[in-house]
N, C-alpha and C positions, 0 to 999 in steps of 0.2 A: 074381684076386679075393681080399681077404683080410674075413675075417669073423672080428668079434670079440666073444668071449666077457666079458659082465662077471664080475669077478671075487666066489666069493661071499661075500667081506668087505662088499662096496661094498652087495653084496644085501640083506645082513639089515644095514648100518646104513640103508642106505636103508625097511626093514620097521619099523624102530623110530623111524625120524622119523616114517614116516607113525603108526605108533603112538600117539607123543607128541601129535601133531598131534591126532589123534581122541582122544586120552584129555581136552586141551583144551578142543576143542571140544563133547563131555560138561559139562564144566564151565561152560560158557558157558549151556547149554540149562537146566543146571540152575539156576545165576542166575536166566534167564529165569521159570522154572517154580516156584522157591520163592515161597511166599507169608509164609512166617516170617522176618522181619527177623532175628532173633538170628543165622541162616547166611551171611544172605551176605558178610559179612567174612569169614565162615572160605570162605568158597568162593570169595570172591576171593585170600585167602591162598593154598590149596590153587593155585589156578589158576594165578599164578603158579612155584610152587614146582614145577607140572607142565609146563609151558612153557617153562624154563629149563632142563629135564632133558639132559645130553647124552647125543647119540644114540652108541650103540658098536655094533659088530659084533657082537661077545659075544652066543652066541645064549640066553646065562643073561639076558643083560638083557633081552631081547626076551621073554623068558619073565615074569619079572618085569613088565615094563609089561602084559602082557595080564593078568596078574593082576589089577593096578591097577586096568586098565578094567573087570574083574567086582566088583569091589567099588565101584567107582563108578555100576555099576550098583544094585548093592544101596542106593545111598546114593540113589540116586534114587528107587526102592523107598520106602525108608524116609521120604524127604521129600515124597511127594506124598502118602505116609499119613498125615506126620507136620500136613499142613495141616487135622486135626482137632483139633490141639494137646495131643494125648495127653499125657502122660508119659512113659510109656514107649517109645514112639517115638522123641519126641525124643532119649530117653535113651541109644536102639539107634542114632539118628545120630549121636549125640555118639562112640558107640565106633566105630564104621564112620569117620567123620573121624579117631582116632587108628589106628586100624587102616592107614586109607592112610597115615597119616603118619610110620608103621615102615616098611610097603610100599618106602616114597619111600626113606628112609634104608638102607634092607638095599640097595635097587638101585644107590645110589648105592658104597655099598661094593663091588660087583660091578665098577663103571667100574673 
């Protein structure tokens, strides 16, 4: 009988596709969930730019995307508060979107 062990490269790329996937799939929800027009371009930017992500083994990138998905957290946070039309809310989404959008770019340099 031979049993075999995956290897764990394959493990954590496979941990950061499904990663990717879920950070995604966040962003779909959130589409769904904003009520302010002004985002969702940027959130369909953004979702894009997170769906094209390549998965690596690299257990820094994996690191990295879970970061991602807490701040994408935060972004949703801020956008279901922000459907009061605040100011400063908006203001705190406006930085939470560049904030991922360094996120994005630092992990990419990790690839």
């Amino acid at each position: 009988m031979c049993f075999f062990k995956k290897k764990p490269q394959s493990d954590l790329n496979q941990q950061d596709r499904d990663q990717i996937a879920v950070n995604s799939k966040m962003i779909d929800v959130l589409t769904t969930i904003c009520k302010d027009e002004e985002f969702i371009p940027e959130l369909e930017k953004l979702k894009e730019q997170i769906t094209f992500l390549q998965p690596s083994p690299n257990h820094k990138v994996y690191e990295a995307d879970k970061k991602i998905k807490n701040r994408i957290d935060d972004l949703k946070i801020a956008l279901v508060k922000g459907n009061a039309k605040s100011d400063d809310v908006s203001e705190k989404a406006e930085n939470i979107f560049e904030d991922i959008r360094m996120m994005i770019a630092e992990r990419n340099v990790l690839v």
